[in-house]
C-alpha positions as CSV (number, residue, x, y, z in Angstrom):
1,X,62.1,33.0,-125.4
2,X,64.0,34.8,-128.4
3,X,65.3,38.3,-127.8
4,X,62.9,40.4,-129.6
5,X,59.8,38.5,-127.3
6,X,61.7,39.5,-124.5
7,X,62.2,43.1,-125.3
8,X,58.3,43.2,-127.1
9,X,57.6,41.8,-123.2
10,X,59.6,44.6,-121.4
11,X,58.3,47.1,-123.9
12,X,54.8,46.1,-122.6
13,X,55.4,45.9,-119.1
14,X,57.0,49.4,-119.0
15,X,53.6,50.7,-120.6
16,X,51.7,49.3,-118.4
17,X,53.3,51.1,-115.7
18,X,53.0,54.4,-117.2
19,X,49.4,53.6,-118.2
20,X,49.3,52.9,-113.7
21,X,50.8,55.9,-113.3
22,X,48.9,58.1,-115.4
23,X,45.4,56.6,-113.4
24,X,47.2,56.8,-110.2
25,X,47.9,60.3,-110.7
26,X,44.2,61.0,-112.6
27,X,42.9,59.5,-109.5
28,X,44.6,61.4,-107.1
29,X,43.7,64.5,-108.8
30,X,40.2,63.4,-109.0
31,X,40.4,63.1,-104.4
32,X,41.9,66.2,-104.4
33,X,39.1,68.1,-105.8
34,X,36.3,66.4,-104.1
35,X,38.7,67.5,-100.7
36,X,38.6,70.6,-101.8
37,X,35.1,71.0,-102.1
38,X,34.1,69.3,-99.1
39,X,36.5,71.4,-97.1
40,X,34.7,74.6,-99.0
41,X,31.4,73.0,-98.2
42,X,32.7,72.7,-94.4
43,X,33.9,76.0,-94.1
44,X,30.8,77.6,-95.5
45,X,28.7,75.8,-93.1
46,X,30.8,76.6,-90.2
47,X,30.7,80.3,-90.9
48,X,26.8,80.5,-91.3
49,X,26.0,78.2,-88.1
50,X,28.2,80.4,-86.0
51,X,25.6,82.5,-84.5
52,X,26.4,85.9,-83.6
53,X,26.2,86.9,-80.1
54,X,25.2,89.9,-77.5
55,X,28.3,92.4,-77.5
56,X,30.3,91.8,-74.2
57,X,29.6,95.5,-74.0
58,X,26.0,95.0,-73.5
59,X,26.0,92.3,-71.2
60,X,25.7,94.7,-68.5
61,X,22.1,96.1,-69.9
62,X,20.4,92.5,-68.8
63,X,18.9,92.8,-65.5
64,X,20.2,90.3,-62.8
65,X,18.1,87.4,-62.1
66,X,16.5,87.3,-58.4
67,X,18.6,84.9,-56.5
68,X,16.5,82.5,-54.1
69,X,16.6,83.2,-50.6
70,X,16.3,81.1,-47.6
71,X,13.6,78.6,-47.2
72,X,12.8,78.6,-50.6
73,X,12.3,75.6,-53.4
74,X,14.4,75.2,-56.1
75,X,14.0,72.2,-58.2
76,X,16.3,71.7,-61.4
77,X,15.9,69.4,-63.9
78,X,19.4,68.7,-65.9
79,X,18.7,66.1,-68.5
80,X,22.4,64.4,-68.5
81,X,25.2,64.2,-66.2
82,X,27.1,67.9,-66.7
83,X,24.0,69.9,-68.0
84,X,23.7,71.1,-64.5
85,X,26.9,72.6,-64.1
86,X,27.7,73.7,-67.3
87,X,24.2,75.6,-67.3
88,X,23.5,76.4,-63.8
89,X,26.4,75.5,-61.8
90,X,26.5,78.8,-60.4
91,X,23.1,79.4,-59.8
92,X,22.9,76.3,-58.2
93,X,25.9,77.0,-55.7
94,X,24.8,80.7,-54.8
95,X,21.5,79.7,-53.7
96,X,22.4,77.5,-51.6
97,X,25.1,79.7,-50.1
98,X,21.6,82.3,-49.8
99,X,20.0,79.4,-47.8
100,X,17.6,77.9,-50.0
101,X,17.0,74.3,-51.0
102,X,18.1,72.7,-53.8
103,X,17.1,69.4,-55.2
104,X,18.6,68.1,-59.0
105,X,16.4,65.7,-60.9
106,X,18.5,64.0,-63.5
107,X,16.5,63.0,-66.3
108,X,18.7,60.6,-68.4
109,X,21.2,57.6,-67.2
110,X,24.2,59.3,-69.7
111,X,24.6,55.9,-70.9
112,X,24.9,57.0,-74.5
113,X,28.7,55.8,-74.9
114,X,27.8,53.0,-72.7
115,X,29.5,54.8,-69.8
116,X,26.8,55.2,-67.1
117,X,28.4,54.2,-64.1
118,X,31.0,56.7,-64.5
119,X,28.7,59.8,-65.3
120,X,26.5,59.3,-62.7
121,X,30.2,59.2,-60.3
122,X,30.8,62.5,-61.8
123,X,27.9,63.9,-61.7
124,X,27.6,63.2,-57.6
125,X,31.0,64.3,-57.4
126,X,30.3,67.6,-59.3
127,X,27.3,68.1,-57.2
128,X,28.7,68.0,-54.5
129,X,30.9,70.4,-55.0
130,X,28.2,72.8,-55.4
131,X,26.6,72.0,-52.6
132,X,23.9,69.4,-53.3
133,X,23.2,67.2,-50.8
134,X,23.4,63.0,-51.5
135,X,19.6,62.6,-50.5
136,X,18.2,66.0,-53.4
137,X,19.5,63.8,-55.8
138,X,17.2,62.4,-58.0
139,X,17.4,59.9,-60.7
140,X,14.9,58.7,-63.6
141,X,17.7,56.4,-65.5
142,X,15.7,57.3,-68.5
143,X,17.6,56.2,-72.1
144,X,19.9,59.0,-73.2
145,X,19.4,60.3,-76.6
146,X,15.3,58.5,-76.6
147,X,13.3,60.6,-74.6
148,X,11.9,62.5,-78.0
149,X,10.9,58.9,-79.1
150,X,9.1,57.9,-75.9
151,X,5.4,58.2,-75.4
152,X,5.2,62.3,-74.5
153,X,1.8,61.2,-71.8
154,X,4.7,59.2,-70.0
155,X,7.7,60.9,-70.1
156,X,5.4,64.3,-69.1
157,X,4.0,61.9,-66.0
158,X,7.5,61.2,-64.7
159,X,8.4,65.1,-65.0
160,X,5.2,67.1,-63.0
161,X,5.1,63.7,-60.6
162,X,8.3,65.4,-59.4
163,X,7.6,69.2,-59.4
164,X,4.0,68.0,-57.4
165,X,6.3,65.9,-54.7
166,X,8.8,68.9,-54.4
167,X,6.5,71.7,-54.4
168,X,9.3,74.2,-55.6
169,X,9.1,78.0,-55.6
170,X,11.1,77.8,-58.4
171,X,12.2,75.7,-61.2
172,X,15.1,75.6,-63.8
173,X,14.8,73.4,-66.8
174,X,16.5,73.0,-70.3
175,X,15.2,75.5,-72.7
176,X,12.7,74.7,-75.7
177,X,15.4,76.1,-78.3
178,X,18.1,73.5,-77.2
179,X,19.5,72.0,-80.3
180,X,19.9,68.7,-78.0
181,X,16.3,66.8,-78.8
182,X,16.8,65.4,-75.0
183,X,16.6,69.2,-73.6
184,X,14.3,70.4,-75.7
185,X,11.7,67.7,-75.1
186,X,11.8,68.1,-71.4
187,X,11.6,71.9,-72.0
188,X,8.5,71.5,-73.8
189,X,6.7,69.5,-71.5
190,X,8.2,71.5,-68.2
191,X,6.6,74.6,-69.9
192,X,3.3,72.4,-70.5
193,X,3.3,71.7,-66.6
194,X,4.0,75.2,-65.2
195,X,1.3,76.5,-67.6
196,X,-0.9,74.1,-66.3
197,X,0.0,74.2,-62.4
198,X,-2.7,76.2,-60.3
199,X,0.5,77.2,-57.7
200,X,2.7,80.0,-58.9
201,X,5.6,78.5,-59.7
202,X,8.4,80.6,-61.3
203,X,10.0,79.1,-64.1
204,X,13.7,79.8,-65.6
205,X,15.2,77.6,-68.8
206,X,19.1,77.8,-69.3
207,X,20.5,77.3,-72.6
208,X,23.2,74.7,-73.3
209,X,23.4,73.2,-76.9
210,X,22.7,76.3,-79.9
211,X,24.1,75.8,-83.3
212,X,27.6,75.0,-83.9
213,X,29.5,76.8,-81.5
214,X,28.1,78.6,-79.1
215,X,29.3,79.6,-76.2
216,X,31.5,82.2,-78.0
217,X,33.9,82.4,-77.7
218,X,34.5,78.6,-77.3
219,X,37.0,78.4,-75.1
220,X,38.1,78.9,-71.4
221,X,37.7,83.1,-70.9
222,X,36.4,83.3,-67.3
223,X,37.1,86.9,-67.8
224,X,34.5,87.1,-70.0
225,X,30.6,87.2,-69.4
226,X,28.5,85.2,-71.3
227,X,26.0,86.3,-73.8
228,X,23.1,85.2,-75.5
229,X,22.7,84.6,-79.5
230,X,21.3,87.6,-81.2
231,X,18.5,85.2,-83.0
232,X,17.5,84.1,-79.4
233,X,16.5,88.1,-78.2
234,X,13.3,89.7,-78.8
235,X,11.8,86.5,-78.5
236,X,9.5,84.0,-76.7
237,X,11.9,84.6,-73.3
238,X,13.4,87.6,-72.1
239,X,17.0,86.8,-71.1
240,X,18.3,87.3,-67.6
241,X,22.0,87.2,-66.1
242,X,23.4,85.6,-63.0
243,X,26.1,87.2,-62.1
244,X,29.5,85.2,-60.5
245,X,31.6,85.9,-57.4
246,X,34.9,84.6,-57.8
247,X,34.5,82.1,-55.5
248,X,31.1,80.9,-57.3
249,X,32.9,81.1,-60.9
250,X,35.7,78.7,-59.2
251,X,33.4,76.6,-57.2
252,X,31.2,75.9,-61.1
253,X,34.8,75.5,-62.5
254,X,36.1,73.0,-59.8
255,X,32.4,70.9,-60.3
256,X,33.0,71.4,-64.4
257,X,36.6,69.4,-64.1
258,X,35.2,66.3,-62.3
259,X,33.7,65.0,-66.1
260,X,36.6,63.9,-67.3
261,X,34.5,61.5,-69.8
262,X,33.1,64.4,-71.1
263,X,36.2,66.9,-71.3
264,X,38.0,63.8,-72.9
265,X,36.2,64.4,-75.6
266,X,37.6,67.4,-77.8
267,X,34.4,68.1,-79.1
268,X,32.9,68.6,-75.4
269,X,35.3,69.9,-74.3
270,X,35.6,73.1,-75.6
271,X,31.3,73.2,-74.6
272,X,32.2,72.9,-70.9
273,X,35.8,75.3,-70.9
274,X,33.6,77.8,-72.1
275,X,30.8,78.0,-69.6
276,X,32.9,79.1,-66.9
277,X,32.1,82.8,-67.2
278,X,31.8,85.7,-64.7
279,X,28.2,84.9,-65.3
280,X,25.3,82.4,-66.5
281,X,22.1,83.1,-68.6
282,X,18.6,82.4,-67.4
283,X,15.4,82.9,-70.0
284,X,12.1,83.9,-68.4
285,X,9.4,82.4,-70.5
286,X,6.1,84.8,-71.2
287,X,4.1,82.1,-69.8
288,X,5.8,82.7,-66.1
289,X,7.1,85.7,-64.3
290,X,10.5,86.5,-62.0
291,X,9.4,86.9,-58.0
């Protein structure tokens, strides 16, 4: 090759990587904008699915839910392995320090990750803790994440077969405005049943899954009470608190620590840190009334 074909050749090789650079750099620019935006888009759906909540200031104005006393019925239905504790765990633990008997009917095997054996460890182990007996324990192993797709005349079979065995004074269920399809359904058809059942049969829904963060804060304040979303007053419930002993609040917090597959998760975790309050939240449907 002559000299002036090399240097034509280097002349064209040093284009072509300016030419590379130039669309290297175009595209990068071109990234960085659409990461802008999405992180725009983000943020302005963060801030308008943060729901604003009761002032801690007027917690105190809710009236304190009617704790069961001895002898009496309490069926819960949790549909996965934590639901329980995160939205009851308290409740569940003070009544049967009051005496009363309390039997847990979990709806779904948890085996959405493919982790079932070790949920249903930690949800015995959780139990426990609050003072569920082995033998209240019951379990439907129905498909996490499928009961909305299952035949409703089955699923709401299953549900009243086990209030009808039972024959509870009281029952606690997931309430209809979960934003979890699993709680919701079961809420539906639990409020179906109860408004069907002859017996009088108080009913109480707890709230766990509600827009994009709630609890708020969404962290560990056990100093803190728990309050309900402002769109969630006024409603189709009227919204009742259970207040915490210390030894309740640590007893919900001991059970909360035993799903470690769950608080692995950074998502759930913050969800389960910030149920441990100095109180829970029960709503009292219109269709049923407090003893």
């Amino acid at each position: 090759m002559v000299p002036d074909e090399i240097g034509f050749c280097n002349k064209m090789a040093i284009l072509d990587k300016i030419k590379n650079v130039i669309i290297n750099k175009r595209f990068l620019r071109f990234e960085l904008v659409v990461l802008v935006i999405l992180t725009v888009i983000a943020c302005l759906l963060y801030i308008s699915d943060v729901p604003p909540v009761m002032a801690q200031s007027a917690a105190a104005s809710l009236p304190d839910v009617v704790m069961p006393q001895s002898g009496q019925r309490i069926l819960v239905f949790s549909p996965h392995p934590d639901d329980e504790t995160i939205g009851v765990g308290g409740y569940i633990a003070q009544s049967i320090e009051n005496g009363a008997d309390v039997r847990i009917v979990l709806v779904t095997n948890g085996d959405f990750h493919g982790n079932e054996e070790a949920r249903y460890a930690e949800f015995k182990k959780a139990t426990q803790i609050l003072g569920v007996a082995g033998s209240q324990l019951v379990f439907l192993g129905l498909p996490d994440g499928k009961l909305d797709k299952m035949d409703p005349a089955v699923l709401y079979t299953a549900l009243q077969l086990q209030i009808a065995q039972y024959n509870p004074d009281m029952v606690v269920y997931p309430d209809i405005r979960d934003d979890n399809p699993d709680h919701s359904t079961i809420g539906k058809l639990i409020q179906e049943i109860l408004k069907a059942d002859p017996n009088e049969i108080t009913g109480y829904t707890y709230l766990v899954h509600y827009k994009l963060i709630w609890p708020r804060p969404r962290a560990l304040a056990p100093k803190l009470d728990l309050t309900p979303p402002y769109r969630l007053l006024n409603t189709n419930a009227a919204w009742e608190k259970v207040p915490l002993s210390q030894t309740d609040e640590n007893l919900k917090a001991a059970a909360i620590n035993t799903y470690k597959s769950q608080l692995d998760n950074p998502w759930l975790h913050g969800l389960l840190i910030s149920s441990i309050r100095r109180n829970e939240l029960l709503a009292v449907p219109k269709n049923t009334e407090t003893p």
